[in-house]
N, C-alpha and C positions, 0 to 999 in steps of 0.2 A: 391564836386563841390561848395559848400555853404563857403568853408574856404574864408575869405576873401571877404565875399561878405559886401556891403556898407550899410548902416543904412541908415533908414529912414530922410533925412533933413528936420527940420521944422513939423510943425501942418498939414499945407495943401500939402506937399511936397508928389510926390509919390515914392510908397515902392518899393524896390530893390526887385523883385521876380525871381527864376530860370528857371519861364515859361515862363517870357518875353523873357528872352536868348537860354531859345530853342527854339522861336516860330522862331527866327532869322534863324534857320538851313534853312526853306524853302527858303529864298532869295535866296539862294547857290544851295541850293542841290532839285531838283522836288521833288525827291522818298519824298523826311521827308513833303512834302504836304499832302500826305494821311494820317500819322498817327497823324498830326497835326490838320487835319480836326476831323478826326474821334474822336479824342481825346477833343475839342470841344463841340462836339455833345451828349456827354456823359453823361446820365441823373444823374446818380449815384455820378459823382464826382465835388464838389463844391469849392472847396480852389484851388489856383496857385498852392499851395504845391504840393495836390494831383493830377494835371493834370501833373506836373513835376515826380510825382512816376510814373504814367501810363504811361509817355514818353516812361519814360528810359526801361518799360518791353517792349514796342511795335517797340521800338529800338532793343532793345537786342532779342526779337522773329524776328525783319528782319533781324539780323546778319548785320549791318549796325551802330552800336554804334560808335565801334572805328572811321569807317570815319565820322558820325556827330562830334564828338569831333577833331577830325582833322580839319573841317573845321572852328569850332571857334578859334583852336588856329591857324589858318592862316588868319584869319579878325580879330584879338584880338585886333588892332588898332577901329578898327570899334565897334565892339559888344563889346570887355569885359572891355575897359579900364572905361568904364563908368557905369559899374556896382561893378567893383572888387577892392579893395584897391592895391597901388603896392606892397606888400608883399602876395598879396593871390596866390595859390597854381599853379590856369591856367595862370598867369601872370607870371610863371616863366618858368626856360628851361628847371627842371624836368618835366613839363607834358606831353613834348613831350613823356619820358620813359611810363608815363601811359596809351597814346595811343597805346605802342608798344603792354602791356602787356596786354592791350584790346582786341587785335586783336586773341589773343588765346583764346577767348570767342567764336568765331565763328565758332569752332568747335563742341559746343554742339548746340542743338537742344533744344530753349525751347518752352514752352507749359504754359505759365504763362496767371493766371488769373485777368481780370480788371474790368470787367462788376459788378462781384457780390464782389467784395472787396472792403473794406471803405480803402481806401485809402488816405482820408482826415486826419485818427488821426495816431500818430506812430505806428509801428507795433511793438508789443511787443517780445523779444527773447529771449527763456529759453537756459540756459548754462547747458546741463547734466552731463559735466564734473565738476562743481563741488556736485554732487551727489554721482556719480556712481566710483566706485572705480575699479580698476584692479585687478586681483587675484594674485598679489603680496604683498597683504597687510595680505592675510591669512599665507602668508609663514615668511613675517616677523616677523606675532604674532607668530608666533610655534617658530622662532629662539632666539627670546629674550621674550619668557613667563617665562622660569625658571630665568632671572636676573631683569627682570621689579618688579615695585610694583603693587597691586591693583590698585590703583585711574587709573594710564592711560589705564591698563584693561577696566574697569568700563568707562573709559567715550567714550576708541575706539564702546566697544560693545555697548552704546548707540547711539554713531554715525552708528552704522550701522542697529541699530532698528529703528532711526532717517528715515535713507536710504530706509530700508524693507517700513515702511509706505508710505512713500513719492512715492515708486515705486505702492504698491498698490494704492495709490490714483491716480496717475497719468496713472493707468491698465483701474481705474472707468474712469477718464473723455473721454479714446479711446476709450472704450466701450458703453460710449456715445453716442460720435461721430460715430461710426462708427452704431449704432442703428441710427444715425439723421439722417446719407449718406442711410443709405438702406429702412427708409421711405419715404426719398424722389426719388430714386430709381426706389421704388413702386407707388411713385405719379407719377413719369413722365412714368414708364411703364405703368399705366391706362390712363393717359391723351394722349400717344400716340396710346391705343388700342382706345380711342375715337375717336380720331385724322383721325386711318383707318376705323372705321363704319362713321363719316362722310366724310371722301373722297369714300367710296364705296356709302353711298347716293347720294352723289354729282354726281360721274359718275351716277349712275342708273338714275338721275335726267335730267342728262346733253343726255342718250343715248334715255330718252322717249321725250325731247323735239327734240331730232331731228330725232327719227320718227315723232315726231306730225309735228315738219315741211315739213320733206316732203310729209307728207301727205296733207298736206295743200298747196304746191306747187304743188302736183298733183290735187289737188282737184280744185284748181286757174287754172292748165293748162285744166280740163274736163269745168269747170265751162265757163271758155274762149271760148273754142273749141265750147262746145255748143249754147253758146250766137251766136256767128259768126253765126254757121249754121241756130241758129233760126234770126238773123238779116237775113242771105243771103235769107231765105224761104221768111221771110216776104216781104223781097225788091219785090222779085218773085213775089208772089201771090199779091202785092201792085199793081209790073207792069202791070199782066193779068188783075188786078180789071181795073186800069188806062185803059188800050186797049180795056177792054170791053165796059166799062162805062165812053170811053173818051167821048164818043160824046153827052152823057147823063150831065156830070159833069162839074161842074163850078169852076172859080176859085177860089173860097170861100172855098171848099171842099179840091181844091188841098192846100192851104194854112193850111187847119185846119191837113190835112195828115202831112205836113213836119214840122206841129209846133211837132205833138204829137211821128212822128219819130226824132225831135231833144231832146224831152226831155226824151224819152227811152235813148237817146245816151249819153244824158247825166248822166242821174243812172247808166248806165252801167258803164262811166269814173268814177263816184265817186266810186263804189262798186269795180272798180280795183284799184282806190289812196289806199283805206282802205283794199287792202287786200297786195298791197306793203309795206302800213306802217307796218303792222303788222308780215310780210316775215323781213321788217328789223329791226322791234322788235324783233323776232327770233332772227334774226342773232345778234344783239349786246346779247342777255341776252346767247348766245352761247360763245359770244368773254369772257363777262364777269364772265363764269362759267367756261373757260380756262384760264382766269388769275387767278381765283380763285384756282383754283386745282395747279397752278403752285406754287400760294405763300405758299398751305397747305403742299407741296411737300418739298420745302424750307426749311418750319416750321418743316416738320416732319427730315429733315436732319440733322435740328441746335437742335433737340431734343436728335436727335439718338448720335451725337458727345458731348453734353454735357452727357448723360448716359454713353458715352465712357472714358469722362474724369472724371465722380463718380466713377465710375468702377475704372480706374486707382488710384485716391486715394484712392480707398477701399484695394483694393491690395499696398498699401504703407502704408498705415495705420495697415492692419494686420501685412505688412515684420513689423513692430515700434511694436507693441504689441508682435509679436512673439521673437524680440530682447531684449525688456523690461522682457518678460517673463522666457529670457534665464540669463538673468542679474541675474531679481530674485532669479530663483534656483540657480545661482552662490551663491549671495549671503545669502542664506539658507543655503547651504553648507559649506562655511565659518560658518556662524555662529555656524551650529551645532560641526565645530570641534572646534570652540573658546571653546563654552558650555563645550564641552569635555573636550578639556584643561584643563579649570578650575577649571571642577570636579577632575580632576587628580590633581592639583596643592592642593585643598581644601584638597586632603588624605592626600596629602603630609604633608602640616601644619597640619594636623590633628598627624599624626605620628610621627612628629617631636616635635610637644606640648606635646604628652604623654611619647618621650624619654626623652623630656627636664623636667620633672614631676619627673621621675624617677632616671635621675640623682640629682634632688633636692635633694628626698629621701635617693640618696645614700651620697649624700655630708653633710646632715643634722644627717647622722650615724656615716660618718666619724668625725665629731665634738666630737659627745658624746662619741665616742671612744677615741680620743684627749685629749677631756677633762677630762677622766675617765684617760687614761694617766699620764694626767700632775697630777692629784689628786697623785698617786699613788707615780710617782717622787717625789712627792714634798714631800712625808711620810715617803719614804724611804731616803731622803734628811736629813730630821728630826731625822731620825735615824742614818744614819750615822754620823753625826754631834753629838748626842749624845753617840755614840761608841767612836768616835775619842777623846770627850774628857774624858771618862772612860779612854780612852787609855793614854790620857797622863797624868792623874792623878796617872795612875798605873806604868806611866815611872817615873814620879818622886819619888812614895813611890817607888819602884824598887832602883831606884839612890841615894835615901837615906839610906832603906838599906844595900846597896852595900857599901855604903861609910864609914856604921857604922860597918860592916863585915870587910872591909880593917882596918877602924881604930881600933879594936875591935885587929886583929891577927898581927899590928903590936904595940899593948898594950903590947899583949901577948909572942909575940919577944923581946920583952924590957923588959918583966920579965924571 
């Protein structure tokens, strides 16, 4: 939603934020008032930016995203042209298509957290796939280990020593975590077994003041009842005195009588003001020890639902550690038949350097034998060449001979 949003104009000029453009959804839509307020009100998060992260999960947890995004690009004249360049992404007639594919979000169910997330700085995301390899990569080594060289041997099996670490180290920091999630677990399990010794004080609290009030409302209605009776005595025995002692008594006396029965009447109203105020002392310190158990009530609910959702990433955290830990032994397994491999390939050149040894050996005999050869040839070379010309030295005495025989027997014809 940021492509194409407008820069800052000027020094004093104000900044293009994406919070301003969502706040715009409530003009349109009621529902986006609540999480607009609420989002707000938010002690935790202090940048536009991050009120605009918190939207968009409090959107997307009412399954309501795609229709807020609908209705900005149907005031887009209104709301966006004045924040967005005309080449940005909502100003075009694809975003209609992103709306569409929005709306398949509203079949998951989320459960996303805002209160205790900094959502002011980016959130950082690890990519495991370039890590973590598939067990296709052990089957490749087994197929081309007899035609590779060392070096990409050696440097695959350090990538995957590389990998084994990187997966143990990333085993410590769930193991971490997952020790952090269940000491605090244990904090909010004690803080909510407080929680129940004071709501169980509280009622004990709350059921002895109201015996103590009504004991005090009975005790105000004995306290009543008998003042009356002893008013109605005294009026009584007043009258007898009066009918006795009318004709004895002066008016002086009867004045002093009616001062001293107006100012019993009057103790008597104050002593009832003061025991009203205090019946409606009771009653609010009752009203206020009923809201009070209502908001521990509350407390103890938003307690019990956040233990529910530690719980749930405790258990998604173990499924992560127990898939990381399947990883691993994959690749252990791998490795050990690389290891393997290699021991088998190391015999191999081992066996092969001591036939290639051995044929030296034999080729460094067949030399001497060659060369012992050629000595030999070349002797008997020496020799035949000296035979051959014995031989023709002895063809020629021979042919001279022969020639002196011929001429010799035809001397001897001629005598």
């Amino acid at each position: 939603m940021r492509h194409g949003l407008k820069p800052k104009k000027g020094l004093l000029g104000p900044k293009k934020e994406l919070w301003d453009i969502l706040q715009m959804v409530e003009k349109y839509s009621p529902e986006a008032a609540d999480i607009t307020a609420s989002i707000r009100d938010l002690p935790t998060v202090k940048t536009a930016m991050g009120r605009a992260r918190a939207w968009l999960r409090l959107a997307l947890m009412q399954k309501r995203l795609a229709d807020y995004l609908r209705i900005l690009l149907e005031h887009r004249e209104e709301t966006l042209e004045e924040y967005f360049e005309p080449h940005a992404l909502m100003l075009n007639e694809e975003a209609v298509i992103i709306t569409g594919l929005l709306v398949g979000l509203n079949v998951v169910d989320c459960n996303l957290c805002v209160k205790e997330e900094d959502l002011d700085s980016q959130q950082g995301v690890i990519d495991f796939s370039l890590y973590l390899r598939g067990s296709n990569s052990s089957n490749e080594l087994a197929g081309n280990g007899n035609n590779g060289n060392n070096e990409p041997k050696q440097r695959h099996i350090n990538t995957m020593l590389d990998q084994k670490n990187y997966i143990e180290e990333l085993n410590r920091h769930l193991n971490a975590t997952v020790t952090n999630l269940q000491s605090k677990v244990e904090g909010l399990t004690t803080t909510n077994a407080l929680m129940k010794e004071d709501l169980a004080i509280a009622k004990n609290t709350m059921i002895q003041l109201v015996e103590e009030n009504n004991q005090l409302k009975h005790a105000l209605g004995q306290d009543l009842s008998k003042d009356s009776r002893m008013k109605v005595m005294e009026v009584q025995a007043d009258e007898e005195e009066k009918r006795s002692v009318k004709s004895n008594t002066s008016d002086k006396y009867k004045h002093e009588k009616e001062s001293e029965l107006g100012k019993s009447l009057e103790e008597e109203k104050k002593k009832n003001m003061e025991l009203q105020k205090e019946l409606d002392l009771q009653i609010s310190l009752k009203a206020e020890m009923e809201v009070a158990m209502k908001l521990l009530e509350k407390d103890i609910h938003d307690k019990q639902d956040t233990i529910i959702s530690l719980r749930r990433q405790l258990d998604d955290i173990k499924l992560i550690n127990l898939e990381m830990y399947k990883k691993l032994q994959e690749c252990e397994s791998s490795l050990k038949h690389k290891t393997e491999l290699i021991a088998k390939l190391e015999a191999k050149t081992e066996s092969m350097g001591s036939t290639i040894h051995q044929l030296d050996e034999k080729l460094q005999e067949d030399k001497n034998v060659r060369k012992n050869l050629e000595e030999n040839s070349r002797s008997l070379g020496q020799k035949a060449a000296i035979a051959e010309t014995r031989a023709v030295a002895a063809e020629g005495d021979l042919r001279i001979e022969r020639e002196w025989r011929i001429s010799l027997q035809e001397s001897m014809m001629r005598d």
